[in-house]
C-alpha positions as CSV (number, residue, x, y, z in Angstrom):
1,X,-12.6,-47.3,106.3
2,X,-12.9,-49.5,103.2
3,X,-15.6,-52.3,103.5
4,X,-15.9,-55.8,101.5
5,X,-18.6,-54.1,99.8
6,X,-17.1,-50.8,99.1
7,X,-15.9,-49.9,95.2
8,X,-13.0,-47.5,96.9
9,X,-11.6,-47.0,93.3
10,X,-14.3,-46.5,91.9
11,X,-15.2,-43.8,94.4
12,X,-11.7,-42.5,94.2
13,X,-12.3,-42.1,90.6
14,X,-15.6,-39.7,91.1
15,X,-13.2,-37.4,93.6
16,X,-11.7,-35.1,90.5
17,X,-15.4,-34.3,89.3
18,X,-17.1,-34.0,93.1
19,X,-18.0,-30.8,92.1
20,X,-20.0,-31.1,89.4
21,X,-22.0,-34.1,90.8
22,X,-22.4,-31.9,94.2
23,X,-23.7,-29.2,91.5
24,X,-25.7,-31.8,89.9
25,X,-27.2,-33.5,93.7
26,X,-28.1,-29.4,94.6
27,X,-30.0,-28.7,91.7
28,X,-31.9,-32.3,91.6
29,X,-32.8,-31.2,95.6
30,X,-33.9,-27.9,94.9
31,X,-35.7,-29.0,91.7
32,X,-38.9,-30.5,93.8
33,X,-39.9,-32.5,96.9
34,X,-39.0,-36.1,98.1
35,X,-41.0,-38.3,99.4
36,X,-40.8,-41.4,101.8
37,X,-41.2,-43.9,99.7
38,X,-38.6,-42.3,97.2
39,X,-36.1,-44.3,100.2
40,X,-35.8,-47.4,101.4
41,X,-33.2,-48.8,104.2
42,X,-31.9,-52.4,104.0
43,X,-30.8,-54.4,107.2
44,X,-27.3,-53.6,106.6
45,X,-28.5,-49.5,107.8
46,X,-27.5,-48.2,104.5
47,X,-29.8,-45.9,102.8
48,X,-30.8,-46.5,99.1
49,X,-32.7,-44.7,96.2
50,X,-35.9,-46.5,94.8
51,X,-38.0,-45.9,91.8
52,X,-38.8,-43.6,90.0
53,X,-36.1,-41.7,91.1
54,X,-33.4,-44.1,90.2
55,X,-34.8,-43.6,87.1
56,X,-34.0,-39.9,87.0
57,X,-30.5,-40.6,88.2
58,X,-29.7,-43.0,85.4
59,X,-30.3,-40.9,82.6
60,X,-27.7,-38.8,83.9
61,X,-25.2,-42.0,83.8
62,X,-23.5,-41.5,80.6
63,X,-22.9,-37.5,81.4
64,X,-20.5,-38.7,84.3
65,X,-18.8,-41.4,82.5
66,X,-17.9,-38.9,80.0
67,X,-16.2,-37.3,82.9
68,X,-14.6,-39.6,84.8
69,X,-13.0,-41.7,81.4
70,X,-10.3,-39.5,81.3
71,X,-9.2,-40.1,85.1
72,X,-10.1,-43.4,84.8
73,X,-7.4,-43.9,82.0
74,X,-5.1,-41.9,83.4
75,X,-5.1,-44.0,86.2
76,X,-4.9,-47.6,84.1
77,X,-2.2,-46.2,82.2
78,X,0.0,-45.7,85.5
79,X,-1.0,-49.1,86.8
80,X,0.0,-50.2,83.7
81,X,3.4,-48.7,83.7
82,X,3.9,-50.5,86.7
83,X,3.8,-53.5,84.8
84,X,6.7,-55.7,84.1
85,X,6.9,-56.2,80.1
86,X,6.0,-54.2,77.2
87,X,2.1,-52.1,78.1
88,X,0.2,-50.2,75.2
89,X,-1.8,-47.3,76.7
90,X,-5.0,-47.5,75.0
91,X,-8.0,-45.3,75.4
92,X,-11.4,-46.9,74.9
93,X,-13.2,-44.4,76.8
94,X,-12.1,-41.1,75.3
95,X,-10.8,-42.7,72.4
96,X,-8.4,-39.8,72.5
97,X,-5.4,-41.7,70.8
98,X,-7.7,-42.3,67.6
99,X,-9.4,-39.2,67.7
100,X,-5.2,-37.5,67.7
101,X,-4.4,-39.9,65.0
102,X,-7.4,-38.4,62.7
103,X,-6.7,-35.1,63.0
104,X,-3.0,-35.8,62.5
105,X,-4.2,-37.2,59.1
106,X,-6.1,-34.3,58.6
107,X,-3.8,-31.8,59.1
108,X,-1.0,-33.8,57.4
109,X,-3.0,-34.1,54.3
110,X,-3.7,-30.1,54.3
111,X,0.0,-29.1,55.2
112,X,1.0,-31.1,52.3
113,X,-1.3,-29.6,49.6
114,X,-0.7,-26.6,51.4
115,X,3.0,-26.8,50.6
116,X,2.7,-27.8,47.5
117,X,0.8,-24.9,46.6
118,X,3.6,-22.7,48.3
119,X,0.9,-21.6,50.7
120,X,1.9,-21.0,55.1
121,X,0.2,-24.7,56.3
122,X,-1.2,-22.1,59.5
123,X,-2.6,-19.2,56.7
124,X,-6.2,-20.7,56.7
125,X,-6.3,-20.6,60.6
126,X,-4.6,-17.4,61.1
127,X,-5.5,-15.4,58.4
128,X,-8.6,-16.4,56.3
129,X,-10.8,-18.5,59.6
130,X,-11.1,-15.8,61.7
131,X,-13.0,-13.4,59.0
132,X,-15.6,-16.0,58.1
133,X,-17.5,-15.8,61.3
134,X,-20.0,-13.0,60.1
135,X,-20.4,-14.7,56.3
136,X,-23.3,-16.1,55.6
137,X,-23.8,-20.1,55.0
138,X,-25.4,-19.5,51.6
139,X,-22.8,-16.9,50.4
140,X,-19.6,-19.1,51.8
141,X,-22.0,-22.3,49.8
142,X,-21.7,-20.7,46.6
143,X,-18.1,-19.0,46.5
144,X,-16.6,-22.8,47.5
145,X,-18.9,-25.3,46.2
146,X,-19.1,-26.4,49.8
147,X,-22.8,-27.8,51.4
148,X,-23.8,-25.0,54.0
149,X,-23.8,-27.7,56.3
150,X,-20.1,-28.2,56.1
151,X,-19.5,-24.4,55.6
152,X,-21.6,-24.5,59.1
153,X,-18.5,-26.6,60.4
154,X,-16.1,-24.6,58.9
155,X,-17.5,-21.7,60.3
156,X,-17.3,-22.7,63.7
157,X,-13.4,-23.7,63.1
158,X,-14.6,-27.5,62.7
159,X,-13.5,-28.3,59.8
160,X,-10.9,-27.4,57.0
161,X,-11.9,-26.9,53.5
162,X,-9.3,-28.5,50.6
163,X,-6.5,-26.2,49.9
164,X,-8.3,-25.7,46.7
165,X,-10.9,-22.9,47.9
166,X,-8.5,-21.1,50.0
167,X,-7.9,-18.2,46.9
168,X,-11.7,-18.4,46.9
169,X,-12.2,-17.8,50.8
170,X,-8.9,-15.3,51.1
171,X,-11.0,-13.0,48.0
172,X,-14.1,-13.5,49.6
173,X,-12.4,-12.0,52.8
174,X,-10.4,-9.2,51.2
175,X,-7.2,-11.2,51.8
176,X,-4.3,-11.1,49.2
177,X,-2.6,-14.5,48.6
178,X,-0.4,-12.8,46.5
179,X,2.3,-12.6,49.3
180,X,1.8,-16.3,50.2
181,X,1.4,-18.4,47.1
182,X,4.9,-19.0,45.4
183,X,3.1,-19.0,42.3
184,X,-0.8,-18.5,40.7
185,X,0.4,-21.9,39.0
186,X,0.8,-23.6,41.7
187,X,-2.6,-23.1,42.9
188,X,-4.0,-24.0,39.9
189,X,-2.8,-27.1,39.2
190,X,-3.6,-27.9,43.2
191,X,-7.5,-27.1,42.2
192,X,-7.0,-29.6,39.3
193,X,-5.5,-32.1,41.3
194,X,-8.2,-31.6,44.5
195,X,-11.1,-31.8,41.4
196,X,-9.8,-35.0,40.2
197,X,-9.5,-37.1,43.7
């Protein structure tokens, strides 16, 4: 039964990620003893958390607002909805509509050159990405001019590299763009163009 005191949304909220904060309770219980004094019970016969332990608790605070922010928006958005008028879903807590946007950006920048350069827009991720796992940072570093700490990122599928080193990667992989460059022009005047910006 909902109380004057009781944050039922807030509550309702938690229910999609019980689990893992029923994983999270287990593991703090079996991690060490409790004492008395770790508890304290008001008038009102509720039973509260003290210090240090609150402490603990608190540094775990921003792990299950990670969590909950997407239900939490979800939620807002159909409240929202419900709204007479015009309503912008926005997403401060994931900030998953401006994270969408910049890899839109990204990838339109990258299917353009791409097409330019007669080069298949999906040839780096299908063909070239998956044979760079076992390259070395350095080697990957020196055959595309790239810092090894953004060939790290491109390693692990984090990042694109400019259409320009793709016939450097593809050789580096034993992979003939021959087939899908329209012409070896083409790509050079894309390296030219990728130099100068």
């Amino acid at each position: 039964m909902d109380r004057e005191v009781r944050q039922s949304m807030a509550l309702d909220l938690m229910e999609p990620v019980r689990p893992a904060v029923e994983n999270f309770v287990l593991k703090l219980l079996a991690s060490g003893q409790f004492k008395k004094m770790d508890f304290t019970e008001p008038s009102d016969g509720t039973c509260r958390l003290k210090a240090p332990l609150t402490h603990e608790l608190r540094k775990s605070l921003t792990l299950w607002s990670r969590k909950v922010a997407p239900y939490a928006e979800k939620v807002a958005h159909l409240l929202g909805g419900a709204l007479t008028g015009k309503y912008t879903a926005r997403t401060p807590l994931t900030r998953a509509r401006h994270i969408a946007a910049k890899e839109l950006l990204r990838e339109t920048k990258h299917d353009r050159k791409a097409r330019e350069a007669g080069l298949d827009p999906l040839l780096f991720q299908q063909r070239i990405f998956p044979k760079l796992v076992g390259i070395r940072l350095a080697v990957l570093s020196e055959v595309t001019g790239i810092s090894e700490g953004h060939c790290s990122e491109l390693r692990r599928g984090q990042y694109v590299p400019s259409v320009s080193t793709w016939p450097a990667l593809a050789e580096l992989v034993g992979l003939d763009l021959g087939t899908a460059s329209s012409t070896t022009q083409s790509l050079t005047s894309l390296f030219h163009a990728d130099s100068v910006m």
